[in-house]
NUDOVO-133406 format. One record per residue: residue number from 1; residue in one letter; y, z negated, x of N, C-alpha, C in turn. Coordinates in steps of 0.1 Angstrom, whole numbers, plus 5000, padded with zeros to 4 digits. Atoms other than C-alpha are relative to their C-alpha. Layout:
residues N
<r NUM,"A",<Y,Z,X>,<Y,Z,X>,<Y,Z,X>>
...
This chain:
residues 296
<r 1,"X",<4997,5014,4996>,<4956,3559,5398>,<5001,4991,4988>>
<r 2,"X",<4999,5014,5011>,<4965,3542,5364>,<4987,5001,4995>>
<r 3,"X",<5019,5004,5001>,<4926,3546,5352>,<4998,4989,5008>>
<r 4,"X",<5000,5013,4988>,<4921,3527,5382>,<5003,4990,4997>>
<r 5,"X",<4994,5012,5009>,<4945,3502,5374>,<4993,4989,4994>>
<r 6,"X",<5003,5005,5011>,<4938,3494,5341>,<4983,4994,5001>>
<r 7,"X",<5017,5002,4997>,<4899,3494,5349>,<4997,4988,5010>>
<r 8,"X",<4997,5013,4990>,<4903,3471,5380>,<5006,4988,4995>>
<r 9,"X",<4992,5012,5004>,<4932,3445,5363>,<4990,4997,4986>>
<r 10,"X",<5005,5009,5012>,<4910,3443,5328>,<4990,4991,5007>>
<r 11,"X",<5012,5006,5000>,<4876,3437,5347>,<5006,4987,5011>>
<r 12,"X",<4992,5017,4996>,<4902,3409,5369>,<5002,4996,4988>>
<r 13,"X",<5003,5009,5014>,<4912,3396,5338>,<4992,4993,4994>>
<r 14,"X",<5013,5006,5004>,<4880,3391,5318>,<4997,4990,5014>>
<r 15,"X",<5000,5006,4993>,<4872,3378,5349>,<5000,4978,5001>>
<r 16,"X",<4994,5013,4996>,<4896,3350,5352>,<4998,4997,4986>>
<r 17,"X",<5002,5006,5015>,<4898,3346,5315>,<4994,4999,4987>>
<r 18,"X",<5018,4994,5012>,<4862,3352,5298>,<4997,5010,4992>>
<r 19,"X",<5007,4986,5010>,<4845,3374,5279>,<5016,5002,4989>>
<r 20,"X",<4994,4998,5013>,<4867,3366,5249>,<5016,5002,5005>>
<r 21,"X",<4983,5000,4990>,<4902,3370,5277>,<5011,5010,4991>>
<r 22,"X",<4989,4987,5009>,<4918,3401,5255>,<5001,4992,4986>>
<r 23,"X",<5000,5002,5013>,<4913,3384,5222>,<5009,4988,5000>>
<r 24,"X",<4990,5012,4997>,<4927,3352,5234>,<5014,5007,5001>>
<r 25,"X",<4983,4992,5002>,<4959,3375,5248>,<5006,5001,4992>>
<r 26,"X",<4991,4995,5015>,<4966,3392,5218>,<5001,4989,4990>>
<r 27,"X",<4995,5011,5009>,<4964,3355,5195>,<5011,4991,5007>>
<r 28,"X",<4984,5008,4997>,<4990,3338,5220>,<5008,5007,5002>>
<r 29,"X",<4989,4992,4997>,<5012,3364,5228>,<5004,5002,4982>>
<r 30,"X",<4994,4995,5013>,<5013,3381,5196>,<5000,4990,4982>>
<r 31,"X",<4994,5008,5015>,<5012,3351,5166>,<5012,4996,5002>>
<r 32,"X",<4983,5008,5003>,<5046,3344,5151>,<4997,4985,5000>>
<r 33,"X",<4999,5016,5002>,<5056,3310,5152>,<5008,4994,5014>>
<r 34,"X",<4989,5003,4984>,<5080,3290,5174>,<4988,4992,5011>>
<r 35,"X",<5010,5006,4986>,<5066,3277,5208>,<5012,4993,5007>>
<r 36,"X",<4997,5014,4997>,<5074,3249,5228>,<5008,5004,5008>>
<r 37,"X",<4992,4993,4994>,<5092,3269,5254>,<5008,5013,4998>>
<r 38,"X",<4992,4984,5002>,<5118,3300,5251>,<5000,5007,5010>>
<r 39,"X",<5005,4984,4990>,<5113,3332,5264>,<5003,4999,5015>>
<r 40,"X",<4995,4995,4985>,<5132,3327,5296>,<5002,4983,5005>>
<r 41,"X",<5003,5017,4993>,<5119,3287,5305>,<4994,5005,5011>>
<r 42,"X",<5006,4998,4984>,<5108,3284,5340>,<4988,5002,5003>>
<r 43,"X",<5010,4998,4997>,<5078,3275,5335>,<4991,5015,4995>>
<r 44,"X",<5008,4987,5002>,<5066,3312,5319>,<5004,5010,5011>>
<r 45,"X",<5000,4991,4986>,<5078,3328,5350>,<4989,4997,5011>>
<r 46,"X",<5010,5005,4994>,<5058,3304,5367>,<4985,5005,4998>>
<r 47,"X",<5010,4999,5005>,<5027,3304,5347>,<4996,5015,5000>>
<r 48,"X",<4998,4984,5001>,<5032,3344,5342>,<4998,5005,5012>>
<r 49,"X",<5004,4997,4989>,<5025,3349,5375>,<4992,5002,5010>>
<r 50,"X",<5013,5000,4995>,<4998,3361,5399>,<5001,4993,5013>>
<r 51,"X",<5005,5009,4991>,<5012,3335,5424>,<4993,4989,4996>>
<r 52,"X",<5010,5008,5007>,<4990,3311,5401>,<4985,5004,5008>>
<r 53,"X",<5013,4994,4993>,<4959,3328,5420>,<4998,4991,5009>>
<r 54,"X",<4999,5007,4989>,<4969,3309,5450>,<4999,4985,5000>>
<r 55,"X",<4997,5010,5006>,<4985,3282,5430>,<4987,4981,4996>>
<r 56,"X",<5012,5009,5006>,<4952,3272,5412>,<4990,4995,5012>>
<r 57,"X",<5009,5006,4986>,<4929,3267,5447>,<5010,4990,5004>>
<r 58,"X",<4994,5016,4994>,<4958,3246,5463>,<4999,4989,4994>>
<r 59,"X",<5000,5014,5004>,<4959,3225,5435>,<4984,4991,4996>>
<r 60,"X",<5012,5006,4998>,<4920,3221,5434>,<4996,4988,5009>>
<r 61,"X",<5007,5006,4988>,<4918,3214,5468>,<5009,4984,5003>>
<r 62,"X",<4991,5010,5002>,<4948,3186,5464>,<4992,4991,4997>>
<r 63,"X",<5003,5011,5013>,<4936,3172,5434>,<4990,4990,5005>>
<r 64,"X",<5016,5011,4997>,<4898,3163,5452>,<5005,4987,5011>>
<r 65,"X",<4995,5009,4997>,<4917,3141,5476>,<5000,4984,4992>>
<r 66,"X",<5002,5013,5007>,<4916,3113,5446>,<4988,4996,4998>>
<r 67,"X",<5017,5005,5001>,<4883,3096,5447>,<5001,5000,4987>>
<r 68,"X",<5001,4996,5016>,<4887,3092,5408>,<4998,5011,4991>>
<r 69,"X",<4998,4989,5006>,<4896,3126,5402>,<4987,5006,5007>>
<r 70,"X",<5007,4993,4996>,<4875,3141,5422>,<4982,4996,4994>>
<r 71,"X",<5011,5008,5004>,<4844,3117,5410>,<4999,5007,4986>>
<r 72,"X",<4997,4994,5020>,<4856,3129,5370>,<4991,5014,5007>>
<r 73,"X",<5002,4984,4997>,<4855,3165,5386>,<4979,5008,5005>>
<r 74,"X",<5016,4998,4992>,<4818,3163,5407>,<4988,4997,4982>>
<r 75,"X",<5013,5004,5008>,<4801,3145,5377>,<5002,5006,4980>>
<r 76,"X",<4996,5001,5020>,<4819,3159,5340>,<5000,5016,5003>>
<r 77,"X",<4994,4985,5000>,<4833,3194,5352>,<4989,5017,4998>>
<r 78,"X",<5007,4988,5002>,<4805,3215,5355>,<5006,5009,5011>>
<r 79,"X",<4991,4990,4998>,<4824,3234,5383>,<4989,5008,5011>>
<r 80,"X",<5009,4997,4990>,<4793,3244,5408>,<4993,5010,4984>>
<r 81,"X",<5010,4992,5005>,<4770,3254,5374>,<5005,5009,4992>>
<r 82,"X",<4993,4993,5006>,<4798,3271,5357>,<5018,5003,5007>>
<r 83,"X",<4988,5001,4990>,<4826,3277,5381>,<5014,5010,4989>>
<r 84,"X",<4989,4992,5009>,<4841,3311,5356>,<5002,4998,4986>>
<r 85,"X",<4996,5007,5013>,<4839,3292,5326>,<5010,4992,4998>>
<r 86,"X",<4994,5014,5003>,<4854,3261,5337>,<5016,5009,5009>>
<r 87,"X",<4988,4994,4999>,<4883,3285,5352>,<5006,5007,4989>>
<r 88,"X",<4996,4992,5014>,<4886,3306,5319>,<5010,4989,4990>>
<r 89,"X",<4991,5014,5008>,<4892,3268,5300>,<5015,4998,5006>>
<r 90,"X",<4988,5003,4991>,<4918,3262,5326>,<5011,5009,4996>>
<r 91,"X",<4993,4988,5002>,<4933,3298,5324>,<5009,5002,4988>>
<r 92,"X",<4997,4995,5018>,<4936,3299,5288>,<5009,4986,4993>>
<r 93,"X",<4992,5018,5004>,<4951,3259,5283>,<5013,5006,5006>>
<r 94,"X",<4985,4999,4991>,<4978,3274,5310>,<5009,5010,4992>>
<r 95,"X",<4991,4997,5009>,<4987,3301,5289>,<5004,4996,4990>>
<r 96,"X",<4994,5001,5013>,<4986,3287,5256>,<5009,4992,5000>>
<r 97,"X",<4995,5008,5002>,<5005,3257,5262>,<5016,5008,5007>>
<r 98,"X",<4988,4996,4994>,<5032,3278,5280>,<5007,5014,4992>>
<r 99,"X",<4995,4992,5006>,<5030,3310,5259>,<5001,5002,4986>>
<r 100,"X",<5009,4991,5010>,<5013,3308,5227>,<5010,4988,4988>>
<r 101,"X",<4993,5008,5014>,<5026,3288,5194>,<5001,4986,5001>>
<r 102,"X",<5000,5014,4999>,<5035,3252,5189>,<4986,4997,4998>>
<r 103,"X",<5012,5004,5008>,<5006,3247,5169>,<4989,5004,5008>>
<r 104,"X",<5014,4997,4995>,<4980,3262,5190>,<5001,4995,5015>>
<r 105,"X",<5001,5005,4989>,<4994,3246,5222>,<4996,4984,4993>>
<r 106,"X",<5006,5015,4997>,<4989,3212,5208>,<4986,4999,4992>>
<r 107,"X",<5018,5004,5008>,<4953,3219,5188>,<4994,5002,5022>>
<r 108,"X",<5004,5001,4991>,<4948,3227,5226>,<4998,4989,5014>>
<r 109,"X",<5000,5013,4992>,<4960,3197,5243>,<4989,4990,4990>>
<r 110,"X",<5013,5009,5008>,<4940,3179,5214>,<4991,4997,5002>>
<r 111,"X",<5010,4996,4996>,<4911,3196,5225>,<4997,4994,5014>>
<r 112,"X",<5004,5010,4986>,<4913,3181,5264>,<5002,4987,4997>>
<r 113,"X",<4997,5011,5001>,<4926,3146,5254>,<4986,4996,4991>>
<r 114,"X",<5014,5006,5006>,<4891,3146,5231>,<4989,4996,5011>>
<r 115,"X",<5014,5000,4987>,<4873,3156,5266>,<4997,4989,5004>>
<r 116,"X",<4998,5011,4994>,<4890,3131,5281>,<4999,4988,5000>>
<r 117,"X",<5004,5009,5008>,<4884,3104,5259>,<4983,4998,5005>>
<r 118,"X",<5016,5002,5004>,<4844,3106,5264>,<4999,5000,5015>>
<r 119,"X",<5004,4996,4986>,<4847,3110,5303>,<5005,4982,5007>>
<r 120,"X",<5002,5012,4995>,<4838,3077,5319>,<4990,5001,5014>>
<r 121,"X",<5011,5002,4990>,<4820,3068,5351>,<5005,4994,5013>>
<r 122,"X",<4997,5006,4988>,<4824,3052,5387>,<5001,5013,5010>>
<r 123,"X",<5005,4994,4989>,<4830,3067,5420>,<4989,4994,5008>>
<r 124,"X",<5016,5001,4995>,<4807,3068,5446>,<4997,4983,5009>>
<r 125,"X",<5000,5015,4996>,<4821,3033,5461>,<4997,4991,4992>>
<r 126,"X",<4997,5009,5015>,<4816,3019,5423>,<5013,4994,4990>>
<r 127,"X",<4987,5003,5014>,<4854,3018,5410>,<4999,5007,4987>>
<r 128,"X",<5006,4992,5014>,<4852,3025,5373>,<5014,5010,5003>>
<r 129,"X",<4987,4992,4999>,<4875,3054,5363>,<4995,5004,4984>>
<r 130,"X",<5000,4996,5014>,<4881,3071,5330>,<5015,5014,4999>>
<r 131,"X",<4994,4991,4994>,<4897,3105,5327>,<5016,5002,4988>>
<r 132,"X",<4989,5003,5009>,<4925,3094,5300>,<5008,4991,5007>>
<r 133,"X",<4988,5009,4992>,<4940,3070,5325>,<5012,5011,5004>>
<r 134,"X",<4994,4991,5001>,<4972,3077,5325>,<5006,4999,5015>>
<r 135,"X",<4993,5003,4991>,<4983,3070,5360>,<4986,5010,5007>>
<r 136,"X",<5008,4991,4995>,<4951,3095,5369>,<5002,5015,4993>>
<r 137,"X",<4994,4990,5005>,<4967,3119,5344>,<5010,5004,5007>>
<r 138,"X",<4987,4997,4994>,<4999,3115,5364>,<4994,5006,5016>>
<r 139,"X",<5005,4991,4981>,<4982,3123,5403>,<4994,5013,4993>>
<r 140,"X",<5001,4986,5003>,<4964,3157,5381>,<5014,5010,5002>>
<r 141,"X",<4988,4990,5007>,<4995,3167,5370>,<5014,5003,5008>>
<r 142,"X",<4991,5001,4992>,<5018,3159,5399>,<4994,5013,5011>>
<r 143,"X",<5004,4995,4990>,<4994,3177,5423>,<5000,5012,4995>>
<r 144,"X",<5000,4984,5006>,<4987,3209,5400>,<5022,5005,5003>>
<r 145,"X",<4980,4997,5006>,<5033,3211,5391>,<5002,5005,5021>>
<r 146,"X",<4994,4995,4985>,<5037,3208,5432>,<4993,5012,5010>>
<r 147,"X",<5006,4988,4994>,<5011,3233,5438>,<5004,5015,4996>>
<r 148,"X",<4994,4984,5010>,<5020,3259,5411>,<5013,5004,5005>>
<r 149,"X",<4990,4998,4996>,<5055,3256,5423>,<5000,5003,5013>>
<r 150,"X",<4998,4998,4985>,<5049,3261,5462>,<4994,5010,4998>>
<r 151,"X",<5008,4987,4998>,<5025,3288,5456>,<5012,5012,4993>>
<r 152,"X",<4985,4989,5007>,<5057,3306,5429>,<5011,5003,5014>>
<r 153,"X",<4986,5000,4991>,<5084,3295,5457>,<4994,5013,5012>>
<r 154,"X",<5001,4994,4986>,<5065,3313,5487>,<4997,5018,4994>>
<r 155,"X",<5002,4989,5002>,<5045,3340,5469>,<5002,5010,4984>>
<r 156,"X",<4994,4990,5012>,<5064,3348,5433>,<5004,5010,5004>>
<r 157,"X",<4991,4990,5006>,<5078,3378,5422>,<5014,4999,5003>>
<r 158,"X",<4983,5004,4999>,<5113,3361,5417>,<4997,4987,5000>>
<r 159,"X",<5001,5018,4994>,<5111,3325,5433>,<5015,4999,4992>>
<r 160,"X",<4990,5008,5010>,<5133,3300,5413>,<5008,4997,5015>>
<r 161,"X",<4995,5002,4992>,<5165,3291,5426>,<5000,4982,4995>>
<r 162,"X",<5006,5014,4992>,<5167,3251,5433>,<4999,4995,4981>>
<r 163,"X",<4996,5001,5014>,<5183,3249,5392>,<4983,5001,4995>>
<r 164,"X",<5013,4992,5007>,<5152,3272,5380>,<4989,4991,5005>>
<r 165,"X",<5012,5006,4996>,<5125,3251,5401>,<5003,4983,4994>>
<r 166,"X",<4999,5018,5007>,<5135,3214,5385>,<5002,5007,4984>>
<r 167,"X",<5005,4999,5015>,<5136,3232,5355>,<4986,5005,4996>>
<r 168,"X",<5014,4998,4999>,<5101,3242,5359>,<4994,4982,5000>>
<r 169,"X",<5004,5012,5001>,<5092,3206,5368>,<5005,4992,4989>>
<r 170,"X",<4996,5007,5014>,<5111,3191,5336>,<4991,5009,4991>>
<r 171,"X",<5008,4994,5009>,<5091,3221,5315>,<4987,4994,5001>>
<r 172,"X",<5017,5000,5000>,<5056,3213,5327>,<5001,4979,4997>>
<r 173,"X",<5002,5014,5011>,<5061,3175,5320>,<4999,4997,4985>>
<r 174,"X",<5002,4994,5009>,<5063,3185,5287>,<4987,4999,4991>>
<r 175,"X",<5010,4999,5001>,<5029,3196,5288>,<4993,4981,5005>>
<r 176,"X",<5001,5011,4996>,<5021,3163,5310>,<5002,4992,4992>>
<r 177,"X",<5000,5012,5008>,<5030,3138,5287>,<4996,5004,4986>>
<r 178,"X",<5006,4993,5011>,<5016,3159,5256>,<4986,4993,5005>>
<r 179,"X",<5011,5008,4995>,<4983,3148,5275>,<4995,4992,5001>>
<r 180,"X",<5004,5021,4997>,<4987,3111,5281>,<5006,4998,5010>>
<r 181,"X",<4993,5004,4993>,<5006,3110,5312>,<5009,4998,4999>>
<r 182,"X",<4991,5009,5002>,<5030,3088,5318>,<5008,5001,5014>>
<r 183,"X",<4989,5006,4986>,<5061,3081,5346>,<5001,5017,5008>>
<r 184,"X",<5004,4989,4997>,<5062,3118,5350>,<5012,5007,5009>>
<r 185,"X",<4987,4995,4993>,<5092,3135,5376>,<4999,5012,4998>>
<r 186,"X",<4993,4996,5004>,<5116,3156,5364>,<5007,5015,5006>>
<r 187,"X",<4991,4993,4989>,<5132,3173,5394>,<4988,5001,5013>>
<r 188,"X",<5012,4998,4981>,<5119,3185,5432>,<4997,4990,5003>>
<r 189,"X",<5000,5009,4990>,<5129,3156,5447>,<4990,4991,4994>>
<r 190,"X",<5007,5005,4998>,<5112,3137,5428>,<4985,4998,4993>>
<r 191,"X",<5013,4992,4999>,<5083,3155,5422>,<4996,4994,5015>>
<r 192,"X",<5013,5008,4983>,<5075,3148,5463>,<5001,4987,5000>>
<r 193,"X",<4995,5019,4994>,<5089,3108,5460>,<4984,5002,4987>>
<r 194,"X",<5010,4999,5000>,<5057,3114,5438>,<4988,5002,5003>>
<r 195,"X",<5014,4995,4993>,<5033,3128,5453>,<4999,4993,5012>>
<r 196,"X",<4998,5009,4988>,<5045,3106,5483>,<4995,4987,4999>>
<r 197,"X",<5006,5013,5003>,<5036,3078,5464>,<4988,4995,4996>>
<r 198,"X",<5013,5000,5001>,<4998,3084,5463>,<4998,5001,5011>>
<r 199,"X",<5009,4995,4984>,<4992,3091,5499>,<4989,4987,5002>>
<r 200,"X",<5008,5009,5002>,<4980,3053,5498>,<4976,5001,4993>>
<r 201,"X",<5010,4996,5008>,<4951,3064,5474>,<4990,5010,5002>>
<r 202,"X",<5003,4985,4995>,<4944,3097,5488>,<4989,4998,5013>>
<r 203,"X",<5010,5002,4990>,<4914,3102,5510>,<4984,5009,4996>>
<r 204,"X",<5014,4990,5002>,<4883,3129,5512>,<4987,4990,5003>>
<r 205,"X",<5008,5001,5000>,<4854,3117,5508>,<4988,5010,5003>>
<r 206,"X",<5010,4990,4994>,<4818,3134,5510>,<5003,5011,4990>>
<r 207,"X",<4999,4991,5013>,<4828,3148,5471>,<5012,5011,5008>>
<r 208,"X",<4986,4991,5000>,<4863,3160,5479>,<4999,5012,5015>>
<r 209,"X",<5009,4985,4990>,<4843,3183,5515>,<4996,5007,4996>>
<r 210,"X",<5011,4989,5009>,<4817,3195,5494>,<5007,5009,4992>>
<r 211,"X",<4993,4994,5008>,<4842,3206,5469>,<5006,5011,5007>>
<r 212,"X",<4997,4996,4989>,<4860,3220,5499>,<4997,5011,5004>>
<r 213,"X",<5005,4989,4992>,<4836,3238,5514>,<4993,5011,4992>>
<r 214,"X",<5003,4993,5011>,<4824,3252,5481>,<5007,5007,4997>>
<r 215,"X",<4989,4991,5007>,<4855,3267,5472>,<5003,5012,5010>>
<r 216,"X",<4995,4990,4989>,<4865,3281,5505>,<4987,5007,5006>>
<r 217,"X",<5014,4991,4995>,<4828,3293,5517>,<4990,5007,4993>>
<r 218,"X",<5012,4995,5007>,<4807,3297,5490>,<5006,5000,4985>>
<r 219,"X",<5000,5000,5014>,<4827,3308,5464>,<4990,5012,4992>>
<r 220,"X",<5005,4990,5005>,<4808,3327,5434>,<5008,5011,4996>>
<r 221,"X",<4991,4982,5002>,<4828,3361,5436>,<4985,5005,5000>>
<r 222,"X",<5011,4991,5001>,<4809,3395,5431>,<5009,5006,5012>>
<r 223,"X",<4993,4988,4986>,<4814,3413,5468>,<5010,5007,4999>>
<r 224,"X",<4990,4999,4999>,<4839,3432,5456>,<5012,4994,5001>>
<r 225,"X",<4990,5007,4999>,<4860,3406,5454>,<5003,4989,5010>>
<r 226,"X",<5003,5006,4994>,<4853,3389,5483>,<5012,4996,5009>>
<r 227,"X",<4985,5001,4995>,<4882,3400,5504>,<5012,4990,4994>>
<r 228,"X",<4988,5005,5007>,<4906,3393,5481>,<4998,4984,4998>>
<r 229,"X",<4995,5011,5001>,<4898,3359,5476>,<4999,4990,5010>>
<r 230,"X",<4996,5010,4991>,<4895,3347,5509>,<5013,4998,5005>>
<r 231,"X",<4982,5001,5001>,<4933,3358,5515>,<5002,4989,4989>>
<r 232,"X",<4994,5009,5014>,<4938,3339,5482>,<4997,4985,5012>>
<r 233,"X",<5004,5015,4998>,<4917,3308,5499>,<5010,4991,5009>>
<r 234,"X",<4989,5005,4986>,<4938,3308,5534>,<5014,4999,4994>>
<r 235,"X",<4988,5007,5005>,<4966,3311,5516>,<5004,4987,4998>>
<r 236,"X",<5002,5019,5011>,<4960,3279,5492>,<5000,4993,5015>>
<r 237,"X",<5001,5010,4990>,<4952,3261,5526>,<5014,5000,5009>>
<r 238,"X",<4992,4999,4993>,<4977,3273,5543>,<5019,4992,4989>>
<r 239,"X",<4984,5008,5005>,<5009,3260,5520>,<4997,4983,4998>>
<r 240,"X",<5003,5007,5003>,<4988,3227,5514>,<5011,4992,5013>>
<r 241,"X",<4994,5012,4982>,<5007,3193,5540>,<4989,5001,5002>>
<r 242,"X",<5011,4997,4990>,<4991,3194,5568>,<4992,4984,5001>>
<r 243,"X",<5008,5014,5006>,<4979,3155,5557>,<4991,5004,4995>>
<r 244,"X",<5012,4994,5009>,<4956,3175,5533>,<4992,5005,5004>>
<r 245,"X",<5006,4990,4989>,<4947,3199,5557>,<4988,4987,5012>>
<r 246,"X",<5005,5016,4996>,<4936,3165,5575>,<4986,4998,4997>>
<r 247,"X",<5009,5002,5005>,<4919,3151,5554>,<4986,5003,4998>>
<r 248,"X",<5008,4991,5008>,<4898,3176,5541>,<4991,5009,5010>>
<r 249,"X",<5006,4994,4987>,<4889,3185,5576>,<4995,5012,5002>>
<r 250,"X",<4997,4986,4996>,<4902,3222,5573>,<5000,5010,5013>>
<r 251,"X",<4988,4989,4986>,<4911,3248,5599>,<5011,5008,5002>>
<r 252,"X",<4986,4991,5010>,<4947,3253,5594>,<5004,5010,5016>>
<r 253,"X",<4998,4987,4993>,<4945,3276,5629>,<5015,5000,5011>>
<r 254,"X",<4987,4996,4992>,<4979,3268,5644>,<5013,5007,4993>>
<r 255,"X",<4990,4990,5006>,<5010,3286,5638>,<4999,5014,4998>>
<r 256,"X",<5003,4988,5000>,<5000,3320,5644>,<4992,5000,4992>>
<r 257,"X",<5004,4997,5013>,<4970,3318,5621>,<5005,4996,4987>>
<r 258,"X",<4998,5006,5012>,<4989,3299,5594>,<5012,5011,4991>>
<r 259,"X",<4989,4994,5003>,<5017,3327,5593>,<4991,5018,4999>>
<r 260,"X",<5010,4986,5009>,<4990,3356,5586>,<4994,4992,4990>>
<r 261,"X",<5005,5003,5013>,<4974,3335,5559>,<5012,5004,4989>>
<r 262,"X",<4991,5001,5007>,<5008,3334,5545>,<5004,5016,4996>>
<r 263,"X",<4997,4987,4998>,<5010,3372,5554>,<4995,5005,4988>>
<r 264,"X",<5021,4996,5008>,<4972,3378,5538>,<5005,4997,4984>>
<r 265,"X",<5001,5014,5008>,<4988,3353,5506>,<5006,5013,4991>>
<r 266,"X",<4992,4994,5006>,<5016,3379,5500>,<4997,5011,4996>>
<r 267,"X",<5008,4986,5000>,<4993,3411,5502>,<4993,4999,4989>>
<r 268,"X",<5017,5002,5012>,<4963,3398,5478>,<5011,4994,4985>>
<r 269,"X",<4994,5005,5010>,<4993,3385,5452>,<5006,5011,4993>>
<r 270,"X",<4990,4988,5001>,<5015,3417,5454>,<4985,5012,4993>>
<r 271,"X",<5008,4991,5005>,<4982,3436,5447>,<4991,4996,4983>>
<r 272,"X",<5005,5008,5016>,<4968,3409,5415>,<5011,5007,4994>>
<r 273,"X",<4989,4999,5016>,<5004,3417,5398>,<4999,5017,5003>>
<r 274,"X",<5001,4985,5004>,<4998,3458,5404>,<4994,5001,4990>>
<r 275,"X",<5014,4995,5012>,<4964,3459,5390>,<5001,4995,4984>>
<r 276,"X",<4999,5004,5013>,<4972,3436,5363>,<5012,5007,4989>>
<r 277,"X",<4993,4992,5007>,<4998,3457,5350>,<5013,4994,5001>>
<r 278,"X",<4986,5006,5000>,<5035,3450,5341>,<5001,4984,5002>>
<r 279,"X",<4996,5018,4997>,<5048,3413,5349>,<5001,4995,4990>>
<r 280,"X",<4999,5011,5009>,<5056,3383,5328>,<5009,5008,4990>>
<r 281,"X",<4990,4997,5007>,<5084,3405,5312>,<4993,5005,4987>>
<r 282,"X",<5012,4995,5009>,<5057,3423,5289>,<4994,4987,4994>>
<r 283,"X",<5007,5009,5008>,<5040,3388,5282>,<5008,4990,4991>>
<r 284,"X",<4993,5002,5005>,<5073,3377,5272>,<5006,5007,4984>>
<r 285,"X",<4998,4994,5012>,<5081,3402,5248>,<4989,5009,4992>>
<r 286,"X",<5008,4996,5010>,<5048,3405,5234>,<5000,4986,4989>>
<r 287,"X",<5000,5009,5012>,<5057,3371,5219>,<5004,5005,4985>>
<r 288,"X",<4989,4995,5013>,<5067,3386,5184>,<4999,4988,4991>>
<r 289,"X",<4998,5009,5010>,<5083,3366,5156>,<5001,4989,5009>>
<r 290,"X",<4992,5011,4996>,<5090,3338,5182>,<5007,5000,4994>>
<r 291,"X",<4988,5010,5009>,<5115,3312,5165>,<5000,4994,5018>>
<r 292,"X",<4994,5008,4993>,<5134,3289,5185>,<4988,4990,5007>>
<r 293,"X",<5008,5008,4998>,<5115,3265,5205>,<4999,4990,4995>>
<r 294,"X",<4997,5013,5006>,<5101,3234,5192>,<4991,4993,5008>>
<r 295,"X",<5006,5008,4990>,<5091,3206,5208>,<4989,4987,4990>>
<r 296,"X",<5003,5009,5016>,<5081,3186,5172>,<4984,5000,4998>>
């Protein structure tokens, strides 16, 4: 059985986190040097987690809701001609900035705020947009924080208690305004008086379907993995408001199917954190030579 394992959770890994996924590991876990969070911040329980699996589709499928965002996403991202690249970038920004050194989480934010600097263009109505705006930095970053946290609360390991979950949302701000975002919430509450306060804005278009139906129907898995990630998919749809679900002109199934997605969410998560081996506690104390955190 552990052959198995190990053989199954590396070739997930690589996977999720590229070719070069081991080499990356071993330079954020294991270089000394202080990091921006300490060992036992919320957000590395968070982020350390294979409810992130789930996490990352809800907050895709959120995010395309913004005509802006989703316009950035259709025309800069690359996510149709390079879907496990442009997840690996993702994967690897999430760790570093949460696990790996001061210094290498902010050459890494560096690295997006350069992207985002050169990323210009209209949506498909003709509003200009630009991916440095910081009030389009703040709808990313509110929709990813409330996704990562509903996907931890339902299908963590050890769900935060109400303390641990606003301290998660004060952590990942952190990162958020390291980026360029601005007016960033702090706590749960008002984390949703955020995300409440875009519904005005919010609206699927033909981008934010396509995106949609791409994710949930035609994603590029290799068959093996096929199963697994449509439990992942229904999951993600299934914790999404059902405004989203709306929109997006889903099939959230009723109650009875919404409470086996949820079932399906807990099975394909509980089985990511087997294969992948020990939990966040291991990626914690492979930090060595951590210092104190710095925020500087």
């Amino acid at each position: 059985m552990e052959p198995w394992r190990r053989r199954v959770g590396t070739a997930l890994f690589l996977r999720v986190a590229g070719p070069d996924g081991l080499e990356s590991r071993e330079r954020i876990h294991g270089t000394p040097g202080p990091r921006w969070f300490a060992p036992d911040a919320a957000i590395r329980r968070v982020h350390g987690d294979a409810s992130m699996f789930v996490g990352g589709l809800r907050a895709l499928l959120l995010q395309s809701l913004h005509p802006a965002a989703m316009a950035g996403v259709a025309g800069h991202s690359g996510y149709r001609g390079d879907p496990w690249g442009r997840l690996a970038r993702t994967s690897t920004f999430l760790a570093v900035t949460a696990f790996g050194t001061a210094d290498d989480a902010q050459a890494a934010v560096d690295r997006v705020r350069a992207v985002h600097a050169r990323v210009r263009g209209r949506t498909p109505d003709g509003q200009p947009y630009r991916a440095d705006d910081p009030d389009l930095l703040r709808w990313v970053h509110v929709a990813e924080v409330d996704s990562f946290l509903r996907a931890h609360q339902r299908f963590g390991r050890r769900p935060l208690d109400p303390a641990g979950a606003d301290a998660y949302v004060r952590d990942a701000a952190v990162v958020g305004r390291a980026l360029g975002a601005g007016d960033l919430p702090e706590t749960v509450a008002d984390l949703a008086v955020a995300l409440d306060a875009f519904r005005p804005v919010l609206a699927a278009g033909d981008q934010a379907r396509d995106t949609a139906h791409f994710l949930l129907h035609e994603p590029p898995v290799p068959p093996a993995m096929r199963a697994g990630y449509a439990l992942l998919s229904r999951a993600a749809v299934a914790t999404l408001p059902r405004w989203a679900v709306e929109e997006l002109d889903l099939r959230s199934g009723g109650p009875v199917r919404t409470r086996a997605a949820l079932a399906g969410g807990q099975v394909v998560t509980r089985t990511i954190r087997f294969v992948l081996g020990p939990d966040d506690a291991r990626r914690i104390t492979q930090d060595r030579g951590a210092h104190e955190p710095s925020r500087g």
